[in-house]
C-alpha positions in Angstrom: -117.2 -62.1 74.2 -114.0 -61.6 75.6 -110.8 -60.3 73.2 -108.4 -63.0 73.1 -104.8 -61.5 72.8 -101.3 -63.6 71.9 -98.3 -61.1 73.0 -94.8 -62.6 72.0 -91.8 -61.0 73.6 -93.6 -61.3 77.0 -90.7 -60.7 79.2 -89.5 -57.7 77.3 -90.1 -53.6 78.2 -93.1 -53.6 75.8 -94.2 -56.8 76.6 -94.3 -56.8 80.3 -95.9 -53.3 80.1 -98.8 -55.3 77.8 -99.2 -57.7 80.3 -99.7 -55.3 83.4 -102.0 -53.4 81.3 -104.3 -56.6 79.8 -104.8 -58.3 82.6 -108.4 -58.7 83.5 -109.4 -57.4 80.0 -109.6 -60.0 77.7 -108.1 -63.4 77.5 -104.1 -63.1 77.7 -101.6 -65.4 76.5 -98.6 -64.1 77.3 -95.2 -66.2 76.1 -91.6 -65.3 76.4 -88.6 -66.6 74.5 -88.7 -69.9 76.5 -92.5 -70.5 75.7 -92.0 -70.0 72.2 -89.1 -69.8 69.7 -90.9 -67.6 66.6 -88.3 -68.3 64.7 -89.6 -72.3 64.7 -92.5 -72.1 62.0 -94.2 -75.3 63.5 -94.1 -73.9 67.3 -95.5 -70.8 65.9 -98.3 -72.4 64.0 -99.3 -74.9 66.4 -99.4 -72.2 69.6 -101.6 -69.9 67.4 -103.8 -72.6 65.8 -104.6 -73.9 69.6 -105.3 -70.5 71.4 -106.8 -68.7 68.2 -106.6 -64.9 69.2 -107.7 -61.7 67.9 -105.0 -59.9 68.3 -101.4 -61.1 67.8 -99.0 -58.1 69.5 -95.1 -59.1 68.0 -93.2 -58.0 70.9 -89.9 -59.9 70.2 -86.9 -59.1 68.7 -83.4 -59.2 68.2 -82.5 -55.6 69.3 -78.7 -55.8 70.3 -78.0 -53.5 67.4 -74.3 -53.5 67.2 -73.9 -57.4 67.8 -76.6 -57.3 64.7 -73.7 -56.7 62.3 -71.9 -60.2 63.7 -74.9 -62.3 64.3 -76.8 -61.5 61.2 -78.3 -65.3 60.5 -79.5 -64.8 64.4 -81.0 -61.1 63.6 -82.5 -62.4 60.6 -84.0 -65.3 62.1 -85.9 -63.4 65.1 -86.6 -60.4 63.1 -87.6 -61.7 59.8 -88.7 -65.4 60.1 -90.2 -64.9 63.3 -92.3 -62.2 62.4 -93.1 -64.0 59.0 -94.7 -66.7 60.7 -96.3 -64.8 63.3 -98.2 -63.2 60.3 -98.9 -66.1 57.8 -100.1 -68.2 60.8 -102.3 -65.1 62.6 -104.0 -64.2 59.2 -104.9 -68.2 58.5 -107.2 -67.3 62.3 -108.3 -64.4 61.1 -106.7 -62.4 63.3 -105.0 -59.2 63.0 -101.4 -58.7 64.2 -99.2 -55.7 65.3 -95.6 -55.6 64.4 -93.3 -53.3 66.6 -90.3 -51.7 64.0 -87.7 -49.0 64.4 -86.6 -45.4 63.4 -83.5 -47.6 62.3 -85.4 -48.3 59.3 -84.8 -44.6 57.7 -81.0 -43.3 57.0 -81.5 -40.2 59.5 -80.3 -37.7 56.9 -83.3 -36.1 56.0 -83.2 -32.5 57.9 -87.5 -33.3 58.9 -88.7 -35.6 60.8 -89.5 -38.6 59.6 -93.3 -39.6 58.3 -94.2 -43.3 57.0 -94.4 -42.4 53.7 -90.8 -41.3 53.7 -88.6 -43.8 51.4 -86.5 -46.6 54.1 -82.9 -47.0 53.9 -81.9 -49.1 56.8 -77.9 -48.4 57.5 -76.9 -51.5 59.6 -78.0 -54.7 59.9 -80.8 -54.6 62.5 -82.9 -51.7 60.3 -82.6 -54.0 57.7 -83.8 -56.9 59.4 -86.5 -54.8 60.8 -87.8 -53.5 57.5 -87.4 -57.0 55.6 -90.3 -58.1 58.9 -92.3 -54.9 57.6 -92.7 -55.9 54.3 -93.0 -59.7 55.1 -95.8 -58.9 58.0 -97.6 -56.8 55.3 -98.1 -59.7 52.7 -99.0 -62.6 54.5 -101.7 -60.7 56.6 -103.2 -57.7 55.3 -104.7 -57.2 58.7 -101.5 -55.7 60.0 -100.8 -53.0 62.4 -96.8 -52.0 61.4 -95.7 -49.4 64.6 -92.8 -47.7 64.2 -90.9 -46.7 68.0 -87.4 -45.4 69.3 -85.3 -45.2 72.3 -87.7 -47.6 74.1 -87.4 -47.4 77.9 -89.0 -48.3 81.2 -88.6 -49.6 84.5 -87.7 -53.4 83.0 -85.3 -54.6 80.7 -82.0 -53.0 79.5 -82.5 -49.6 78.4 -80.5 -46.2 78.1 -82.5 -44.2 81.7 -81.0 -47.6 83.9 -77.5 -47.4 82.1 -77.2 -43.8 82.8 -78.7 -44.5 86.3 -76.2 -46.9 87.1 -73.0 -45.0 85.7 -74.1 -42.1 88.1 -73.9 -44.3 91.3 -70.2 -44.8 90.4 -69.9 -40.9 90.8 -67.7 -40.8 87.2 -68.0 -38.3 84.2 -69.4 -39.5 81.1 -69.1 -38.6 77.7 -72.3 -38.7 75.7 -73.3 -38.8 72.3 -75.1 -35.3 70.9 -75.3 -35.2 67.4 -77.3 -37.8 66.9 -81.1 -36.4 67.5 -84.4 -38.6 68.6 -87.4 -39.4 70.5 -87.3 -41.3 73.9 -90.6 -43.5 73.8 -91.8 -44.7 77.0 -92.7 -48.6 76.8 -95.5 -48.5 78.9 -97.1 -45.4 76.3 -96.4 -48.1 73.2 -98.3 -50.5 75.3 -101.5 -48.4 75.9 -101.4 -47.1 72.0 -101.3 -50.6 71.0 -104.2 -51.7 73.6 -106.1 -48.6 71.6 -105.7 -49.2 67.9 -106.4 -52.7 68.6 -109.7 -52.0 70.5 -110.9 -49.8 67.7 -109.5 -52.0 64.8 -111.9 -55.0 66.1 -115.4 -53.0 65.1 -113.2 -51.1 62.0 -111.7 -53.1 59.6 -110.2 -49.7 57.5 -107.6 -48.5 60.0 -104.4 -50.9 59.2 -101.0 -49.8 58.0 -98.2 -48.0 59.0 -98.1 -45.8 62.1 -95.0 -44.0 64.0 -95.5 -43.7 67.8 -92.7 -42.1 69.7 -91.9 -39.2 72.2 -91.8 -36.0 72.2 -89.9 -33.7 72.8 -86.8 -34.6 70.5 -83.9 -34.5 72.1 -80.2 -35.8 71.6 -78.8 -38.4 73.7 -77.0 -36.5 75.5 -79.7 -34.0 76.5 -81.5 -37.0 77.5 -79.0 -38.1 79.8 -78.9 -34.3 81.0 -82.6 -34.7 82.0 -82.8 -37.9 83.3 -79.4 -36.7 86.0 -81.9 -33.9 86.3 -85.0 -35.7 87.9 -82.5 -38.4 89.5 -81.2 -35.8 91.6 -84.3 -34.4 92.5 -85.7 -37.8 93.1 -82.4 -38.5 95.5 -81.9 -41.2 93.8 -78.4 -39.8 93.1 -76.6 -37.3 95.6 -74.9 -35.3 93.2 -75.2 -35.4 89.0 -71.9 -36.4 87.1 -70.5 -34.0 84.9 -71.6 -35.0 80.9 -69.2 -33.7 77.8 -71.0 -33.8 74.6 -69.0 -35.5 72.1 -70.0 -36.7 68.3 -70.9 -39.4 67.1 -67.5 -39.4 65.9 -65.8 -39.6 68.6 -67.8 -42.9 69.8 -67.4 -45.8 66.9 -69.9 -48.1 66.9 -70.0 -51.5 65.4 -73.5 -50.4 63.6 -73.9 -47.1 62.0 -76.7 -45.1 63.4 -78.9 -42.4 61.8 -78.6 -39.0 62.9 -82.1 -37.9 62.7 -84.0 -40.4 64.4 -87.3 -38.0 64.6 -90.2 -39.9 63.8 -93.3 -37.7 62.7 -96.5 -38.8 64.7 -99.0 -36.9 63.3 -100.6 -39.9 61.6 -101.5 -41.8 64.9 -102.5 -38.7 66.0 -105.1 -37.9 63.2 -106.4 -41.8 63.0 -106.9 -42.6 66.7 -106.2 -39.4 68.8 -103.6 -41.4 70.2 -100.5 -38.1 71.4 -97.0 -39.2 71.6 -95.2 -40.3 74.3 -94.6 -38.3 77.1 -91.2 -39.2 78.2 -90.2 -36.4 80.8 -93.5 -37.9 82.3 -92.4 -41.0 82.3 -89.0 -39.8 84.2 -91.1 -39.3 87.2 -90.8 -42.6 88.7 -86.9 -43.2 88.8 -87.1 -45.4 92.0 -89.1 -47.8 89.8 -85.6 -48.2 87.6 -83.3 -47.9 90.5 -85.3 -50.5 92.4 -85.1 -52.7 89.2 -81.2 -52.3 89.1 -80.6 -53.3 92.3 -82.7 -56.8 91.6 -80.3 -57.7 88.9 
């Protein structure tokens, strides 16, 4: 019998990654924002009640973290609500769901990296939506993956490689945070972890909870951009690399603070499913794929 799987947030970077990656391996339903509003309770019970999956993947969000501290209610909504009734209404089919959160979640002041049993202390509006859908997700179905991620990017979507890629075509310096330390996560790697844990949770009912899945190295922001210029250049998809100053965080204000440690520890994942962290420079490889993507826009 085939796995039926629900994925929310179709049209997003995780979400589209899913999709390329379920196809042919179960039966997919696949919605984006304009097949269902989650934050509608009756759209979200009626949609899972009718296709009754397996495996519900929450791939939506409200992730425009600085316009987070306007547009709370909207934040909220998404975030919270959306994901509330994502889980109340999977665990009624007995199905189990997977949540996607944030290193946003945690402060960033702690000198280690971050494991889940480390105390949250979302510092803007967006962790603490974020968190608020952890908890939620966890009491209305006990059947709940919770998998924490940062500095999401792929070919799709808006993300930091196709902003740095497109700021290099106009040949100008850029200034670029590097105080504030993380772990680029490749979306197409939080896709195939998810496709894992869920295969193995359907024959072992012992393995949810909270997990971190990110990349590794760590790196700053701005030695990120370093390395992507890097590989562009290589690539040709640039003809010559712009010139980078590190600056602090300081020196760029932001509507929403962000933590300075953003390391998330994945040992956990590692330990439970043999799953490795992302391997971002990897994922760098492919830069035409973004550049070809920009230039559809």
């Amino acid at each position: 019998m085939m796995t039926r799987f629900l994925i929310t947030g179709a049209k997003g970077q995780v979400g589209q990654c899913l999709v390329s990656q379920l196809e042919g391996k179960g039966e997919l339903l696949a919605l984006g924002r304009e097949d269902l509003d989650i934050s509608c309770r009756d759209q979200v019970f009626q949609v899972i009640h009718e296709f009754c999956p397996d495996v519900v993947i929450n791939a939506a969000a409200y992730t425009a973290v600085d316009r987070a501290e306007e547009e709370a209610n909207l934040a909220q909504k998404i975030n919270l609500d959306g994901a509330k009734y994502l889980a109340e209404a999977s665990h009624q089919v007995g199905a189990m769901i997977f949540h996607l959160s944030t290193d946003y979640v945690f402060n960033g002041r702690l000198t280690n990296p971050y494991v889940e049993s480390d105390v949250p202390d979302p510092q803007n509006v967006y962790g603490q939506t974020k968190l608020a859908s952890e908890i939620a997700v966890r009491h209305f179905n006990p059947r709940a993956f919770i998998l924490r991620t940062a500095w999401v990017f792929a070919e799709q979507g808006n993300n930091f490689v196709k902003t740095m890629l497109r700021l290099a075509k106009k040949g100008e310096n850029l200034a670029v945070v590097a105080d504030q330390i993380g772990s680029p996560t490749y979306a197409g790697d939080i896709a195939t972890a998810i496709i894992q844990m869920a295969n193995r949770a359907l024959t072992d009912d012992d393995l949810f909870g909270i997990y971190h899945f990110s990349g590794f190295p760590y790196v700053s922001w701005y030695a990120f951009a370093e390395r992507i210029f890097e590989e562009a250049e290589v690539q040709n998809v640039i003809k010559k690399r712009p010139l980078v100053k590190a600056i602090s965080t300081q020196d760029y204000p932001t509507l929403a603070k962000r933590p300075t440690n953003s390391r998330l520890n994945c040992s956990k994942i590692q330990q439970v499913f043999g799953i490795q962290p992302s391997d971002w420079q990897r994922a760098l490889q492919n830069l035409q794929g973004y550049e070809r993507n920009n230039a559809m826009k």
